[in-house]
C-alpha positions as CSV (number, residue, x, y, z in Angstrom):
1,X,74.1,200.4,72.6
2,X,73.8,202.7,75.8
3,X,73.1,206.0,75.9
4,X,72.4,208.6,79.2
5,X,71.8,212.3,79.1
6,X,71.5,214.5,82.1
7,X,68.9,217.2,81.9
8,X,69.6,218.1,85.9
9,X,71.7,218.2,88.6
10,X,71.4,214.6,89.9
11,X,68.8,213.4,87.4
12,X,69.7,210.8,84.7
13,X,67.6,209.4,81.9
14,X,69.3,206.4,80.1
15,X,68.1,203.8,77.7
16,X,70.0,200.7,76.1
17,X,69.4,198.1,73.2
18,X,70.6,195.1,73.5
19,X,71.1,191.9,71.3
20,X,72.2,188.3,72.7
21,X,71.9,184.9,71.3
22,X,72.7,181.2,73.1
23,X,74.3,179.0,70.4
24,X,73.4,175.4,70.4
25,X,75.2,172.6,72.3
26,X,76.6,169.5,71.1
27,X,73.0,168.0,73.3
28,X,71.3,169.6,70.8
29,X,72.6,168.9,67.8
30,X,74.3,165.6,68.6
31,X,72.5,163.7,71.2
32,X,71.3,160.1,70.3
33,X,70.2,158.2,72.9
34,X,66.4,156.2,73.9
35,X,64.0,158.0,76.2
36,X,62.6,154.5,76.8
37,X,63.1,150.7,77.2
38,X,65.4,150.3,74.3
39,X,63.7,146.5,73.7
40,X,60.7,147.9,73.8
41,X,58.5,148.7,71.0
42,X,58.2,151.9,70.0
43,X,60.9,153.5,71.7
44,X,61.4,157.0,71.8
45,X,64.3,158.1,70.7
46,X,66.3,161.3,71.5
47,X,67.9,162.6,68.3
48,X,70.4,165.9,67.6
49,X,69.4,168.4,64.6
50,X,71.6,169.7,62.5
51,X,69.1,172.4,61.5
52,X,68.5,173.8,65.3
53,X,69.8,177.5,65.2
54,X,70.6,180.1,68.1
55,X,68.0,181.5,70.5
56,X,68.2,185.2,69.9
57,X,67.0,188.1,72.2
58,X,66.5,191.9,71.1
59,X,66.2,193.4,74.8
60,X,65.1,197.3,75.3
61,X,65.8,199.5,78.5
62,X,64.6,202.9,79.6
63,X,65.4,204.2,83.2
64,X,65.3,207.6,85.3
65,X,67.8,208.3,88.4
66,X,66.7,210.4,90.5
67,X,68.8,212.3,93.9
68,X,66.4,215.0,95.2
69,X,68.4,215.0,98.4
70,X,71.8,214.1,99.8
71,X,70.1,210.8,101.9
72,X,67.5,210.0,99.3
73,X,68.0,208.5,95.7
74,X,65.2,206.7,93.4
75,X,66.1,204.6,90.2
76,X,63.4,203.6,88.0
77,X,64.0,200.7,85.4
78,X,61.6,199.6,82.6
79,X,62.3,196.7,80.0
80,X,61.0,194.9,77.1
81,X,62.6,191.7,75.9
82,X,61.8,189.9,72.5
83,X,62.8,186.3,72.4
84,X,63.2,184.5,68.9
85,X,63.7,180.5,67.9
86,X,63.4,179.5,71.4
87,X,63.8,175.9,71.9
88,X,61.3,173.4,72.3
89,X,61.4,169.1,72.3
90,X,59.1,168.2,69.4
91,X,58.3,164.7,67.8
92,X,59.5,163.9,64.2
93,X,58.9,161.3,61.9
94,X,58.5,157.7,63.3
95,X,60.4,155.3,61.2
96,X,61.5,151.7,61.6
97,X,64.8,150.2,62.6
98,X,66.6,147.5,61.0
99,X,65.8,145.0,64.0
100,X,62.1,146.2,63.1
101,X,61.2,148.3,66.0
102,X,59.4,151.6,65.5
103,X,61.9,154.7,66.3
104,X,60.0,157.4,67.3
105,X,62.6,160.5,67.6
106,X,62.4,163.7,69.7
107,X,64.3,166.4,68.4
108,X,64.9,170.0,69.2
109,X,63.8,172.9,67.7
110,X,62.9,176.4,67.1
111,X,59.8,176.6,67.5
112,X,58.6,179.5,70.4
113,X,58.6,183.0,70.7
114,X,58.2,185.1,73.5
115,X,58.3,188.5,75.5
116,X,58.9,189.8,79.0
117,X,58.2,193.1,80.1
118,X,57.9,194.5,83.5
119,X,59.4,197.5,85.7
120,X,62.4,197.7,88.6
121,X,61.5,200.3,91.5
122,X,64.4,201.2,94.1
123,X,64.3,203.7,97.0
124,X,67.7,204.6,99.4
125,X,67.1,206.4,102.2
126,X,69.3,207.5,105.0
127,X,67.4,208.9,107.6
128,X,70.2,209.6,110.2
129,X,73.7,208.8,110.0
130,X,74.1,205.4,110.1
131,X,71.4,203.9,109.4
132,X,70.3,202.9,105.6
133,X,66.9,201.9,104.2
134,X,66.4,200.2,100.7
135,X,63.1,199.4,99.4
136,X,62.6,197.6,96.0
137,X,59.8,196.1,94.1
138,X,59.7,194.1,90.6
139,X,56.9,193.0,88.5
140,X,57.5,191.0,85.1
141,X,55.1,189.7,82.6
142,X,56.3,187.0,80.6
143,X,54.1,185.7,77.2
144,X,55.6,182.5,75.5
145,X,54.0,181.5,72.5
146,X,55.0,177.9,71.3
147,X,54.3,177.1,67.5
148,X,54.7,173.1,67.7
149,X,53.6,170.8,70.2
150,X,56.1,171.1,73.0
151,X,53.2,173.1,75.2
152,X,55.2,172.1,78.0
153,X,57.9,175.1,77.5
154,X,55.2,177.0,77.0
155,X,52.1,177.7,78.9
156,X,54.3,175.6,82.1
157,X,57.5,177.7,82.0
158,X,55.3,181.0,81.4
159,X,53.7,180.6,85.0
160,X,57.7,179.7,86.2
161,X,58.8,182.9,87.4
162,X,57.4,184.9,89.7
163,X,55.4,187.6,88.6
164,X,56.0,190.0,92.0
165,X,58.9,190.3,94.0
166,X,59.5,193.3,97.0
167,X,61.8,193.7,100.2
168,X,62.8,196.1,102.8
169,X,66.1,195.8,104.2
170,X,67.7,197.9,106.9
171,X,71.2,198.5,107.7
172,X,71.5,200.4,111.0
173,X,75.2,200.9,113.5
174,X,74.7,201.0,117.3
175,X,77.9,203.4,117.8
176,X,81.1,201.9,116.6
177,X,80.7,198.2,118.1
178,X,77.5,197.0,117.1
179,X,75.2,196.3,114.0
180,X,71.7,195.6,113.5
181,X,70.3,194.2,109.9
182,X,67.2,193.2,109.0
183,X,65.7,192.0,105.5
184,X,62.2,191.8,104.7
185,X,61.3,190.0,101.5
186,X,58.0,189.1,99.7
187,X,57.8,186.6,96.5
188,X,54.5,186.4,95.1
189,X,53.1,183.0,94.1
190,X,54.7,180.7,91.1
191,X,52.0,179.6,89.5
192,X,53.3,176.6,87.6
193,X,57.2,174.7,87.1
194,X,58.3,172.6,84.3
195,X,59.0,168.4,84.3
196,X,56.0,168.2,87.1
197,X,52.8,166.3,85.5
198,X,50.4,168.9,87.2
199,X,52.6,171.6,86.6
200,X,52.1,172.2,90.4
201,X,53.2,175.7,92.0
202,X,55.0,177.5,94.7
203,X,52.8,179.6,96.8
204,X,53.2,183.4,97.6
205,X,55.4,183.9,100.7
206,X,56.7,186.3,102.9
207,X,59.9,186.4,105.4
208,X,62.3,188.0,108.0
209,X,65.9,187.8,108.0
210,X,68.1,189.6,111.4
211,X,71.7,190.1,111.7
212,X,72.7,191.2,115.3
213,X,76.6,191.7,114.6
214,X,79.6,192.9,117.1
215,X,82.8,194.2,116.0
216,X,85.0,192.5,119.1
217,X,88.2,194.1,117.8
218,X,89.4,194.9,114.3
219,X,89.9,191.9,113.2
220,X,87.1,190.0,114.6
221,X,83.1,190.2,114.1
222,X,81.1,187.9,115.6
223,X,77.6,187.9,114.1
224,X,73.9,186.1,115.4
225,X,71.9,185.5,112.2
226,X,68.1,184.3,112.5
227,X,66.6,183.2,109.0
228,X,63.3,182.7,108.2
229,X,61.7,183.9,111.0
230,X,58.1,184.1,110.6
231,X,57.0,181.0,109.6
232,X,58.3,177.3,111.0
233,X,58.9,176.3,107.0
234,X,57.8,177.1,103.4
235,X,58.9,176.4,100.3
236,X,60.4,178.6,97.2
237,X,60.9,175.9,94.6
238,X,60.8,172.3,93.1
239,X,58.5,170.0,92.3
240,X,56.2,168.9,94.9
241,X,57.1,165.4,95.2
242,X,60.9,166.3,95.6
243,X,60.2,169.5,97.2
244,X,62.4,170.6,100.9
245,X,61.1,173.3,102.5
246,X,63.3,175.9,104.2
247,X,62.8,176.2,107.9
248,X,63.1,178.9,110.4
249,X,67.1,178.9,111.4
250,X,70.0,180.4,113.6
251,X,73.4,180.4,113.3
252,X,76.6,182.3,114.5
253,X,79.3,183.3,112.6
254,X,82.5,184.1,113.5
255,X,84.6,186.2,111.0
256,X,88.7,187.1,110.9
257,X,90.1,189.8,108.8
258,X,93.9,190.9,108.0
C-alpha cells in the first residue's frame, strides 16, 4: 500500500507498507545428503523439513521530495523492515543408522528475527547547463536476533553489510564533442562475513572513477575510463583466504550506435 499527498508546489510526502515472504526450496525441505565422511562415525547429515515455513517481511517507508529550485531537488527516504521465521541451520536429534553409525542431522529452520532500519539522502544539482552533481549517502542498522544455535546467521551476517555508504558523481559536457565523468564513492567498513571461521572483515574504503569521453561522430563515442584510482588495490568482499583485490585500471571503449 502506497500513498503520496502534495501539500506544495514541488513538495511530496509519501509513505508505503509493504509485505513479502520467500517460500521455501526443495533444498530446504528435501535435501538429504552427509556433511561429512559418510564412513565415518558420526556423520553429519543434512536433512530437509517438512515443517520449515516462509520468511516473511512487513517493510515501512516514509519519504519527502523536495524542488526548491529548477537545478536543485532533495529526496529523503526513511525505512523500517521487520523480518519474521528467518532461516537458520540447527542440529536435531542424533539417532542411529541401521549399519550402526550415529546420524547426526542438520536441518533448517525458523528460528531468527530481525530488523533494519536506516535513512537514504539524495541531492541533484545543476549548477550551469550541462553539468550535473548528485550526492547521496545511506546508513542502515541491522539487528538479527537468532533463537536456536545457528549464531552464525546471526551475530556474523549482522556485521555483513555495510553500515555507511556515500558518493559524489559529476556529469559535466565540454560543448557538443566532449564529456567528462567522475564518481567518487565511500563504503564504510564490513565488519564481519559469513562461512569465514574468524568471521574476518572488509575494511572501510574509498575511490575515484573518471570517464573522459568523445562523441567522434553520431554514431561513434570513444571513451578513456580510469577505475580505482587512488589506491594500487583494495578489497570489497570475500573471505580472506579467497579474497582478490580490485586494482587500479584503464580501459578504452569504443561504442557504435544506429
Amino acid at each position: 500500500m502506497r500513498v503520496a499527498w502534495l501539500p506544495r508546489e514541488r513538495r511530496t510526502l509519501w509513505a508505503a507498507i509493504s509485505r513479502a515472504v520467500r517460500v521455501p526450496t526443495r533444498f530446504e525441505r528435501d535435501i538429504r545428503v552427509d556433511a561429512s565422511d559418510p564412513a565415518g562415525n558420526p556423520v553429519i547429515r543434512l536433512v530437509g523439513n517438512d515443517d520449515f515455513e516462509s520468511e516473511e517481511l512487513i517493510a515501512y517507508e516514509a519519504g519527502y521530495r523536495w524542488q526548491p529550485l529548477d537545478v536543485l531537488s532533495l529526496d529523503l527516504a526513511l525505512f523500517y523492515n521487520d523480518y519474521d521465521k528467518l532461516a537458520t541451520v540447527e542440529p536435531g536429534t542424533p539417532f542411529i543408522d541401521p549399519s550402526g553409525r550415529v546420524i547426526i542431522p542438520v536441518e533448517t529452520q525458523n528460528l531468527m528475527t530481525g530488523r533494519t532500519a536506516g535513512a537514504e539522502l539524495q541531492v541533484d544539482w545543476q549548477p550551469v547547463e550541462g553539468w550535473r552533481l548528485t550526492a547521496s549517502y545511506s546508513h542502515i542498522d541491522m539487528n538479527l536476533s537468532p533463537q536456536g544455535m545457528d549464531l552464525n546467521r546471526g551475530e556474523t551476517v549482522e556485521g555483513s553489510t555495510p553500515r555507511n555508504l556515500a558518493g559524489l558523481s559529476s556529469l559535466l559536457s565540454l560543448g557538443e564533442k566532449f564529456e567528462l565523468d567522475a564518481r567518487l564513492r565511500y563504503q564504510s567498513r564490513i565488519r564481519s562475513q559469513p562461512l569465514t571461521l574468524a568471521g574476518e572483515g572488509v575494511d572501510s574504503y574509498a575511490e575515484l572513477d573518471l570517464r573522459l569521453g568523445w562523441r567522434a561522430s553520431e554514431q561513434w563515442m570513444i571513451s578513456l575510463v580510469g577505475q580505482n584510482l587512488l589506491h594500487d588495490e583494495h578489497a570489497e568482499f570475500g573471505p580472506l583466504e579467497a579474497r582478490g583485490n580490485l586494482e587500479r585500471a584503464a580501459y578504452l571503449k569504443a561504442e557504435w550506435r544506429l
